[in-house]
N, CA, C and O atoms as a GROMACS GRO file, in nm:
protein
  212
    1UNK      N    1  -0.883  -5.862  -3.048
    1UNK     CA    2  -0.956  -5.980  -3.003
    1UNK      C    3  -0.878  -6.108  -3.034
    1UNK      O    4  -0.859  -6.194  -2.947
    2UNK      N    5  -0.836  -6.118  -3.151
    2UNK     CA    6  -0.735  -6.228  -3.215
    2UNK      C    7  -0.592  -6.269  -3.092
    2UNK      O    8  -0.572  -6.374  -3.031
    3UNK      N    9  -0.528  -6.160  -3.093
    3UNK     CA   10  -0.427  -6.152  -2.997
    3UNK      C   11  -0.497  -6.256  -2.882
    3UNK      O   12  -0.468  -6.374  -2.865
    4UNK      N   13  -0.631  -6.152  -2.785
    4UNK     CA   14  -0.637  -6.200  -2.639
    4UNK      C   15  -0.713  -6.406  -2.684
    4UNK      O   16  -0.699  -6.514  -2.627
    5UNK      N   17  -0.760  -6.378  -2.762
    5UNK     CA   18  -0.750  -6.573  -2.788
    5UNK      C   19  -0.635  -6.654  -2.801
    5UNK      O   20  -0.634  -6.767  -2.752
    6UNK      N   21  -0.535  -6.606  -2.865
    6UNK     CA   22  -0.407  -6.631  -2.842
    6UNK      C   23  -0.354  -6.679  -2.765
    6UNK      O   24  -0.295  -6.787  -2.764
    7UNK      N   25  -0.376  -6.580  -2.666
    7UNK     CA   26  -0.283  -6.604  -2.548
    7UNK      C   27  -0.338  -6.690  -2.454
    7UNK      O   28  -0.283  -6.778  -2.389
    8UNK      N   29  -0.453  -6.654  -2.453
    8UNK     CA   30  -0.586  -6.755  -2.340
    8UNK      C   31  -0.534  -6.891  -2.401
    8UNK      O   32  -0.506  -6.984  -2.326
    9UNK      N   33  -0.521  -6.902  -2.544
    9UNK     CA   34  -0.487  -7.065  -2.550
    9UNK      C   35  -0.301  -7.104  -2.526
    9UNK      O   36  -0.258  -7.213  -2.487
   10UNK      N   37  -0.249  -7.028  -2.549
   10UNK     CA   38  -0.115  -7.048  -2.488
   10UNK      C   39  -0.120  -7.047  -2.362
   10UNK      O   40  -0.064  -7.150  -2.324
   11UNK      N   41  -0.157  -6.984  -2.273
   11UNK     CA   42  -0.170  -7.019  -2.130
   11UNK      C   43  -0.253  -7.149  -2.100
   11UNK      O   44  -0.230  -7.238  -2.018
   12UNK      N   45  -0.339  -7.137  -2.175
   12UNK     CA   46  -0.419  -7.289  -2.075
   12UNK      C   47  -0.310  -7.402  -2.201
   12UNK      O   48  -0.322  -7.520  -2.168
   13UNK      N   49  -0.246  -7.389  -2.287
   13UNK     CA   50  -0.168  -7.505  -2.321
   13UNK      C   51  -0.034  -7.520  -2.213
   13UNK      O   52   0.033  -7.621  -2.192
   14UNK      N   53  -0.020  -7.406  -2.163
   14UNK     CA   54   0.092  -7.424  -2.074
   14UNK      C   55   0.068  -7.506  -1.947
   14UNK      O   56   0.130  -7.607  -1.914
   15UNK      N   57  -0.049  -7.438  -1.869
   15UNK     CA   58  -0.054  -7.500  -1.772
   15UNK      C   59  -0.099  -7.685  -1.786
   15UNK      O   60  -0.072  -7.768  -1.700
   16UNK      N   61  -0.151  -7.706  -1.877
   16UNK     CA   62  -0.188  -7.863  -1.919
   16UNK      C   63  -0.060  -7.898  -1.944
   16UNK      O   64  -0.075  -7.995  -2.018
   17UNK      N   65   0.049  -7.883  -1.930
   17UNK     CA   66   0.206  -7.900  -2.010
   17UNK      C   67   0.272  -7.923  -1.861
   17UNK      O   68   0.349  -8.012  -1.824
   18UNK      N   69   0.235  -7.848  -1.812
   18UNK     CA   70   0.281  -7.792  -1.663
   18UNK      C   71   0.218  -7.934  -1.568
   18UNK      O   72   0.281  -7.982  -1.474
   19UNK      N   73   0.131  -7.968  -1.599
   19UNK     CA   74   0.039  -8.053  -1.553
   19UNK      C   75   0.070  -8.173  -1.558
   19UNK      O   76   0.099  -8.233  -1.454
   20UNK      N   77   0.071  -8.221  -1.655
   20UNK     CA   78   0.171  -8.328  -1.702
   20UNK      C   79   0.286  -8.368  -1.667
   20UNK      O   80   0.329  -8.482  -1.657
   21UNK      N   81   0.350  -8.238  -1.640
   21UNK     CA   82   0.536  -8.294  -1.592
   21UNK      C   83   0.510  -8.332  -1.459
   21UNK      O   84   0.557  -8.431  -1.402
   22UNK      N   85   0.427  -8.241  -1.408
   22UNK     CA   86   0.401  -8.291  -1.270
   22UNK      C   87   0.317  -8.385  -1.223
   22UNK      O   88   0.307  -8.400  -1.101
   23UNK      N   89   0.269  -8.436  -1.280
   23UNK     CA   90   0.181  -8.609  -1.271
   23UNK      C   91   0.263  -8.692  -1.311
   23UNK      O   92   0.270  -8.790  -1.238
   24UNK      N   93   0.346  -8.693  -1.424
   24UNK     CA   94   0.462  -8.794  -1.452
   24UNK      C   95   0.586  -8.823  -1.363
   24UNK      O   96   0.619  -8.940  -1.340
   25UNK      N   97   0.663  -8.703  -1.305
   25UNK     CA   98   0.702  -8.694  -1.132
   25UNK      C   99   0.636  -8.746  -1.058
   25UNK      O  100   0.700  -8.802  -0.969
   26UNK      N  101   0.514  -8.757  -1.049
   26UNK     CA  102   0.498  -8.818  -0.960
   26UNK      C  103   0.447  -8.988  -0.950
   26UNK      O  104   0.385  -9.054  -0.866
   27UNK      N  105   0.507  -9.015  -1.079
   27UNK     CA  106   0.486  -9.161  -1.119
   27UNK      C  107   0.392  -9.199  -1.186
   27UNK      O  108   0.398  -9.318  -1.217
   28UNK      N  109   0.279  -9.128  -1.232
   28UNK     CA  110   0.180  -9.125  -1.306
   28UNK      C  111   0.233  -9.234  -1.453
   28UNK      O  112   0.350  -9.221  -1.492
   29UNK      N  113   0.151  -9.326  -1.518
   29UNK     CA  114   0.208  -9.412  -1.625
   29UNK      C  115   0.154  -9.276  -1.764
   29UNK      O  116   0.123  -9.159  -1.739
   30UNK      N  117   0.156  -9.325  -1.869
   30UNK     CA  118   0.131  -9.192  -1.991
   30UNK      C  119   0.028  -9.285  -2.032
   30UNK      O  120  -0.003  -9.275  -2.151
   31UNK      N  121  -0.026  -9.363  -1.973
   31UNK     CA  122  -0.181  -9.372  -2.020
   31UNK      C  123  -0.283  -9.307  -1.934
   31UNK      O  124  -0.386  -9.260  -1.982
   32UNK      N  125  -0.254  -9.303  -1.806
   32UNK     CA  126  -0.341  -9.268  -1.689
   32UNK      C  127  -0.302  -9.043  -1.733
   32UNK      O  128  -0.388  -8.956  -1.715
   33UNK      N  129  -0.208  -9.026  -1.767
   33UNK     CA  130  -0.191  -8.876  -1.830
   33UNK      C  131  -0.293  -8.870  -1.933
   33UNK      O  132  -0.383  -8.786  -1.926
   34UNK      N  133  -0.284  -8.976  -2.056
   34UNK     CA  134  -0.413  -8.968  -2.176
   34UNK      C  135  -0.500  -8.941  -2.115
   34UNK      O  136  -0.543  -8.825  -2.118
   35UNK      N  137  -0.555  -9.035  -2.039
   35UNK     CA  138  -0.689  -9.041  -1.963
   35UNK      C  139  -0.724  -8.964  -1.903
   35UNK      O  140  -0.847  -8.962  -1.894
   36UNK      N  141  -0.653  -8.863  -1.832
   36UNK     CA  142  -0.675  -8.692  -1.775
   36UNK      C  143  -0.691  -8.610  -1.836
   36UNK      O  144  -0.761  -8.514  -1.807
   37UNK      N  145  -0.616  -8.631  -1.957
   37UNK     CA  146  -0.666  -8.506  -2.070
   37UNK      C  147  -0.732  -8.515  -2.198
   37UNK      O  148  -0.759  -8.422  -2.273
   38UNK      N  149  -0.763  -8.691  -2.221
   38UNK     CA  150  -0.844  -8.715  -2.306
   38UNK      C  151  -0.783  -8.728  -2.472
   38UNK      O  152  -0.848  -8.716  -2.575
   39UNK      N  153  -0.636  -8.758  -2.456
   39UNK     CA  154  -0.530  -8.764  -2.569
   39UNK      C  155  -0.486  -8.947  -2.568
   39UNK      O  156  -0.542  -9.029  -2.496
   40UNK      N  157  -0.388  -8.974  -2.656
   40UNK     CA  158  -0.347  -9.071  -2.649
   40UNK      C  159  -0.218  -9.066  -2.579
   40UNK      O  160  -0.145  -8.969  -2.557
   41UNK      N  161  -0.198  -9.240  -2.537
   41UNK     CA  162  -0.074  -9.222  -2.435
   41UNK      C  163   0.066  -9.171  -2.556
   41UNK      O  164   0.157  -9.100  -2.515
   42UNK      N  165   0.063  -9.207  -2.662
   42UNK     CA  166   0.185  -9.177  -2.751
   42UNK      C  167   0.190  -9.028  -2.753
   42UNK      O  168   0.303  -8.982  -2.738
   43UNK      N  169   0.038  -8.890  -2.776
   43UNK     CA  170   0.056  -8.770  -2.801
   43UNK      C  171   0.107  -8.741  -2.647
   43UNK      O  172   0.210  -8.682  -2.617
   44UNK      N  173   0.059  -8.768  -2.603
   44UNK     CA  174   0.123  -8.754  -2.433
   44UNK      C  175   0.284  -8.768  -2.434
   44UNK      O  176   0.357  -8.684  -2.379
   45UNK      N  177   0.317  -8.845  -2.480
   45UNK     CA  178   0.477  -8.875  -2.480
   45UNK      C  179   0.538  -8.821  -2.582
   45UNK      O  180   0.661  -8.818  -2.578
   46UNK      N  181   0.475  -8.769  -2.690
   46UNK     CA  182   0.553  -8.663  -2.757
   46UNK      C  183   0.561  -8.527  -2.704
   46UNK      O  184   0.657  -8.455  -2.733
   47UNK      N  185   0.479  -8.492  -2.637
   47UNK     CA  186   0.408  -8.367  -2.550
   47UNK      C  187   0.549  -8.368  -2.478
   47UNK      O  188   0.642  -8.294  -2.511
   48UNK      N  189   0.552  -8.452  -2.384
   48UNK     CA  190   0.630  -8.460  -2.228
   48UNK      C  191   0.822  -8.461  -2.341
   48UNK      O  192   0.904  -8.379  -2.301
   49UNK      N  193   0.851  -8.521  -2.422
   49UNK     CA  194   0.946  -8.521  -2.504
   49UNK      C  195   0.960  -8.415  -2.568
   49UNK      O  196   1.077  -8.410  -2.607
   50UNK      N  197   0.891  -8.308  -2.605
   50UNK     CA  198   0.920  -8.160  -2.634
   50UNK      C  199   0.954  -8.101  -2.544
   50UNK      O  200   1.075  -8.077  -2.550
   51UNK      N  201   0.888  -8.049  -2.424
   51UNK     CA  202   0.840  -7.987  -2.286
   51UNK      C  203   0.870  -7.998  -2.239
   51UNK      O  204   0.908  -7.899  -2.176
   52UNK      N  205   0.911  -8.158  -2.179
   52UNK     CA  206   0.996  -8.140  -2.047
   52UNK      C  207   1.116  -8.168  -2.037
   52UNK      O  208   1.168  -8.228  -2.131
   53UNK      N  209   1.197  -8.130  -1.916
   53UNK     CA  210   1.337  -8.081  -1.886
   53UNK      C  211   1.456  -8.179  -1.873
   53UNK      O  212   1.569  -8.137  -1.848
   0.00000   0.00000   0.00000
């Protein structure tokens, strides 16, 4: 049971990760990203500064 929670939250952290790179492509500012996922614009920009490419 431990395992399949696991992974359910690694996947939905991925795709929110996934989500992000692709709203910021598309010009999105990293406050209007906070505001979609309910974070601050700075955790947002540490997020996108790990993660993306």
């Amino acid at each position: 049971m431990q395992k399949t929670v696991e992974s359910t939250r690694t996947n939905r952290v991925s795709v929110c990760i996934e989500l992000l790179i692709r709203e910021r492509n598309k010009g999105k500012s990293l406050r209007q990203l906070g505001q979609m996922v309910g974070r601050s614009h700075e955790a947002v920009r540490q997020v996108l500064a790990k993660y993306s490419p």
